[in-house]
N, C-alpha and C positions, 0 to 999 in steps of 0.2 A: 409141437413146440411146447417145452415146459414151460410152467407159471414164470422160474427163474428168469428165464432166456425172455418172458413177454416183457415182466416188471423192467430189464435191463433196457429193454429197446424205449418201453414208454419214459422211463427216463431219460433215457438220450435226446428223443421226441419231445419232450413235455409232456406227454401225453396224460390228461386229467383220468383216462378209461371210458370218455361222454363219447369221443370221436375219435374214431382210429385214423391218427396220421401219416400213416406208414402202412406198405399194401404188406399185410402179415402172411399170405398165400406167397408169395415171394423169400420171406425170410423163410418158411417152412420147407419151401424144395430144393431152398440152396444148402438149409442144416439136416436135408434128408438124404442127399449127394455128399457131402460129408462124413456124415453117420455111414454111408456104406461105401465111403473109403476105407475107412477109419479101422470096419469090420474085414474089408476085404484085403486091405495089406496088413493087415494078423495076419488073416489066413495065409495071403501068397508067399509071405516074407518069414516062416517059421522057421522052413528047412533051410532057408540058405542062409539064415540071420545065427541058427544051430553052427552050422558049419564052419563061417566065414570067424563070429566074435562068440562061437560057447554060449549065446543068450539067445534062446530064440524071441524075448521081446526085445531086442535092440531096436529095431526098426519100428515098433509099436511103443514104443516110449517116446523115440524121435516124434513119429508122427504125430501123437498126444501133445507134445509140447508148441510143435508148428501149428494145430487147431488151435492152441490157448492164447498162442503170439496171433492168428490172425484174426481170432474173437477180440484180442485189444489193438489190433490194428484197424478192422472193418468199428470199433468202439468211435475210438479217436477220430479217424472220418466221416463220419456220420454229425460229428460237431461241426465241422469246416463248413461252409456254404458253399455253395458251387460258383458262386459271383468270386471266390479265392484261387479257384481252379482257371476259370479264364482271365482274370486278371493275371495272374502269373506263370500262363502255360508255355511265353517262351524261356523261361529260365528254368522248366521243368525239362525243356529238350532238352536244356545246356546240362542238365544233370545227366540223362539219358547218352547224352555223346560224351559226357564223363567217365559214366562206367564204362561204355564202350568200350574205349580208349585205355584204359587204366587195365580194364582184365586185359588187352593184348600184350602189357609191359610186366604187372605183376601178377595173373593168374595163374591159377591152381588148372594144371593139366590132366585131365582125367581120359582114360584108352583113346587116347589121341586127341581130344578137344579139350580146348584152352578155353574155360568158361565161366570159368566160378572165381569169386573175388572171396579168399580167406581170411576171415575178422573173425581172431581165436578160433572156438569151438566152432564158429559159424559159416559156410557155404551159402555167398549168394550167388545167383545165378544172373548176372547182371543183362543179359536180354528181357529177362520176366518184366522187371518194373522198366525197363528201355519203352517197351510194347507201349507200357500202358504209358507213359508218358508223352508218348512220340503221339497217340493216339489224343489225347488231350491236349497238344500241339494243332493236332489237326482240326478237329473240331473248333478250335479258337482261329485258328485261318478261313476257314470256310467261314465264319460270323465276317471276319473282316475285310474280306476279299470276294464275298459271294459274287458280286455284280462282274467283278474282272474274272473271275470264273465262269461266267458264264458268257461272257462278252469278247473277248479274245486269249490267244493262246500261252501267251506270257502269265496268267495267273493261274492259268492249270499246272504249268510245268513247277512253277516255284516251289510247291508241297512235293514235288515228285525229284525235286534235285534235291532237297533235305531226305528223304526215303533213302535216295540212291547212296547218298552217302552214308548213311548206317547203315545201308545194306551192305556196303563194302567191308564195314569194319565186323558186321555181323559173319560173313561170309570169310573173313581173315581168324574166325575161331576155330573150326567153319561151324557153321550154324545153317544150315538151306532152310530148316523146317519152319525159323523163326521169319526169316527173310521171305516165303510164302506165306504165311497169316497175315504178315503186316500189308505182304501186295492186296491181297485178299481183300483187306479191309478199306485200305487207301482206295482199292478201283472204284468199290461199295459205296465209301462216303463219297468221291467226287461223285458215283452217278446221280445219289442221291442229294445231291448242293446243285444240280440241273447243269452237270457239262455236257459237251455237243455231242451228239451220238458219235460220231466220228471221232471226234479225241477219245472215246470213249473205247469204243472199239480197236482205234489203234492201238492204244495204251493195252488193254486186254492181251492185241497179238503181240505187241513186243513185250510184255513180259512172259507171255507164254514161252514163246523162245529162246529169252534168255534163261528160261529155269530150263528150259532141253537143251542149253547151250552148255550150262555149268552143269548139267548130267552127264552128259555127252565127254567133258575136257576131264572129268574127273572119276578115276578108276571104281572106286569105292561108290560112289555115286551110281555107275552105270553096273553094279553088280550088284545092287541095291535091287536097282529096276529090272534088270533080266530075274533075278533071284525070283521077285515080286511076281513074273509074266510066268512062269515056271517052276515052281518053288520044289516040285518032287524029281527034276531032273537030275539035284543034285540034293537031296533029304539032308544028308552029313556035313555038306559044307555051308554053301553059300545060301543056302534055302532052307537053313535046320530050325535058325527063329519063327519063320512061316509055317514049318510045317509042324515045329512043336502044336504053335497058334491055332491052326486048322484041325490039331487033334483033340487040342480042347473041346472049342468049339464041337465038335464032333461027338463027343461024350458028352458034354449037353443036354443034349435031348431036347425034350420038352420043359422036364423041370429040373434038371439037374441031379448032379452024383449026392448034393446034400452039401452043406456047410462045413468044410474043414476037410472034404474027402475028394480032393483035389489029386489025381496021381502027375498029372505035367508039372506042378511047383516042386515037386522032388527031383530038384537038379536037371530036367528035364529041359523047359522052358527057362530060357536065362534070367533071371531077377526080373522075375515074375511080379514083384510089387510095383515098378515103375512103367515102364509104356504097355507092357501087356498085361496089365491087371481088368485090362476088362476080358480078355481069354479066358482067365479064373475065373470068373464072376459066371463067364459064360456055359464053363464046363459044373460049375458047384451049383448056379441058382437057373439054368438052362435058358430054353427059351422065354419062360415068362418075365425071369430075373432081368434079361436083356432089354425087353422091353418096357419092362417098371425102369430102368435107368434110359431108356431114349425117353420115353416119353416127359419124365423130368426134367431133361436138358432139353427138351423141345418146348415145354410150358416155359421154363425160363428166359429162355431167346424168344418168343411169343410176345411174352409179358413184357419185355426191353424193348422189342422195336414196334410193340404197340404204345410204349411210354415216349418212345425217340417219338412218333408220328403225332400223340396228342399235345407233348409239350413244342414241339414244331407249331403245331395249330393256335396256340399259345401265344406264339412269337416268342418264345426260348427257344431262342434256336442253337447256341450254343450245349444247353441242355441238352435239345434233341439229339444233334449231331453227336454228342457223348453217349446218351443212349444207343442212338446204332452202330458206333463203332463198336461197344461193348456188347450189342447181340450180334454182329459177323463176326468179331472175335470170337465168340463161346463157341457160336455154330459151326464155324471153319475148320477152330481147332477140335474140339467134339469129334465132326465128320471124318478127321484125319486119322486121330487117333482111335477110333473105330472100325475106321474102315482099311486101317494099316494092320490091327491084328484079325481082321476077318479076311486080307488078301487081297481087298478089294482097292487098296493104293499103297502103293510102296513105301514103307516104313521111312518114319523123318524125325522119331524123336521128339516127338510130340507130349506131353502129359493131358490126360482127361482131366478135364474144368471141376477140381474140388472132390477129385475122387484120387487120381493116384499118386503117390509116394514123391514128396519134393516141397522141402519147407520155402522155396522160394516163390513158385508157380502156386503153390494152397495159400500164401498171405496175399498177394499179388491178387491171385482171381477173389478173394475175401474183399481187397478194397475197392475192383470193380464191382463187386454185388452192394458193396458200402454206396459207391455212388450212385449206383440207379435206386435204391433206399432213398438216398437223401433227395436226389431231385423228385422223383415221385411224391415225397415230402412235403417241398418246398413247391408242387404243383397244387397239390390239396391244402394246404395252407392259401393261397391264392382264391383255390376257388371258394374255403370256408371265409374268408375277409371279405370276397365280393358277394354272396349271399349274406352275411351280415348286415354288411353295407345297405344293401336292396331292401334289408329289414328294418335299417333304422329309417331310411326315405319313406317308405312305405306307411310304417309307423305316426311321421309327421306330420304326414299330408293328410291322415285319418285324425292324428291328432287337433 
């Protein structure tokens, strides 16, 4: 972490430089997931960015610019308090079923999904901030409703009829990939707000089902998944993004072909900077490279749902439950888009958390690392007042 980037945070912080109020081991592995996006869609995105606009840093400008937008977005939030977030987390939904709704009527249709909401030069992606909202919905229900959550079934289901219903308008883009992270997460938090093992489990099997239900009814979907189970049966068609994938991967090695000497981003692997930029990563920086980026997104999500667990113990529990939705989110989506260009689950469209290509998904996971920033924050703030405090009683009574 440069001096710049410290001085920036301590003043967002306060921070006098006597006590670090902000866990800086955190800032660093989410500006180091960053940094080897940032490097890795150069790399992927040269030949097709040549090809497609005559520039080959088109896509490397963009990107540049979407770090700079989410370095003053993850800024700006970092000022708000978290006491802003749950006071106002139902009109954050109502924002969230905003976009929803509005990309279905006026979105921007791209190779078949309707998903992007076009303001000028700008594409958002209106599921990205949906997520994160819907998610900080949730977390302010479970503060409010903990007890009928745990006490009968009418307060389980309540968060799960607001789901269903963005899940619908999510699935009317279509979108499946977004509609599994958020089940993901939602099953997550209720287990962890203490629901019954049995609603808990049911809930588990019937959403299993209906995600093999909506594979099942829909062509594309179900050629996704045989492609996925089988990918060199059919190399040229229906299995050619997989098996580009696995040839990466394959080339690899241990340490990789080297930095820029990538031969699958040459038209090979299809736009290699967005869901399969970790295949590149995998074929240029190999085995080791792979695992310098898990273990990063594994410290991260670590660090979050050990922050969700201590500010829980806390009695912020609204905090907490913020925290863990934001570490099943990173971890879910992480593991998807991982393990979608390694073969290991069938491709959803996923982007990797703060690595690849998508100024809407790079600002968005910026403000979720913003707020587990701030509440980790605003937890060491707490506990520097209550050691004070102890200090000045202490103090008196010697006095």
């Amino acid at each position: 972490m440069t001096e710049n980037v410290k001085r920036l945070l301590d003043s967002a912080f306060g921070v006098s430089g006597q006590h670090s109020l902000y866990d800086r081991s955190l800032v660093i592995i989410a500006l180091a997931l960053a940094t080897v996006g940032l490097v890795m869609v150069a790399s992927a995105s040269l030949p097709y960015a040549m090809r497609e606009f005559n520039n080959p840093l088109h896509f490397v400008i963009r990107h540049v610019i979407y770090l700079f937008l989410s370095g003053f977005a993850a800024m700006a939030v970092l000022q708000i308090p978290i006491s802003w977030w749950e006071k106002y987390n139902p009109y954050l939904l109502l924002v969230a079923l905003f976009l929803l709704v509005s990309v279905l009527f006026i979105g921007k249709t791209v190779n078949g999904a309707t998903r992007w909401l076009a303001i000028g030069p700008i594409n958002i992606q209106a599921a990205e901030p949906a997520k994160l909202f819907f998610f900080v919905y949730l977390a302010g229900y479970l503060v409010r409703r903990e007890q009928e959550i745990k006490e009968n079934l009418k307060g389980f289901l309540k968060p799960l009829a607001v789901f269903f219903l963005l899940a619908i308008m999510l699935l009317l883009q279509p979108d499946l990939g977004t509609v599994v992270v958020m089940f993901a997460t939602t099953v997550g938090l209720l287990f962890l707000a203490g629901a019954k093992l049995i609603q808990f489990f049911s809930l588990f099997m019937t959403g299993i089902s209906a995600i093999v239900a909506l594979i099942i009814l829909e062509p594309y979907r179900l050629r996704r998944v045989t492609s996925f189970m089988s990918p060199w049966e059919d190399p040229f068609g229906s299995g050619y993004q997989l098996t580009q994938s696995l040839m990466a991967y394959g080339r690899g090695d241990w340490f990789g072909t080297g930095l820029g000497n990538s031969i699958q981003k040459l038209d090979y692997l299809p736009e290699a900077h967005t869901d399969f930029v970790f295949a590149i990563l995998a074929e240029e920086m190999g085995f080791f490279g792979v695992s310098c980026v898990i273990l990063a997104v594994f410290f991260l999500v670590g660090k979050t749902i050990s922050l969700g667990k201590r500010t829980i113990e806390e009695e912020k529990y609204f905090a907490g439950y913020l925290a863990y939705a934001i570490g099943i989110w990173i971890s879910f989506q992480s593991a998807v888009n991982i393990g979608a260009s390694a073969g290991m689950l069938p491709t959803k469209g996923l982007t990797l958390p703060l690595v690849s290509y998508g100024g809407s998904s790079l600002i968005t996971m910026s403000i979720a690392v913003a707020l587990i920033l701030r509440i980790d924050h605003e937890s060491r703030i707490t506990k520097l007042q209550a050691t004070r405090s102890s200090s000045i009683k202490l103090g008196g009574r010697h006095g």
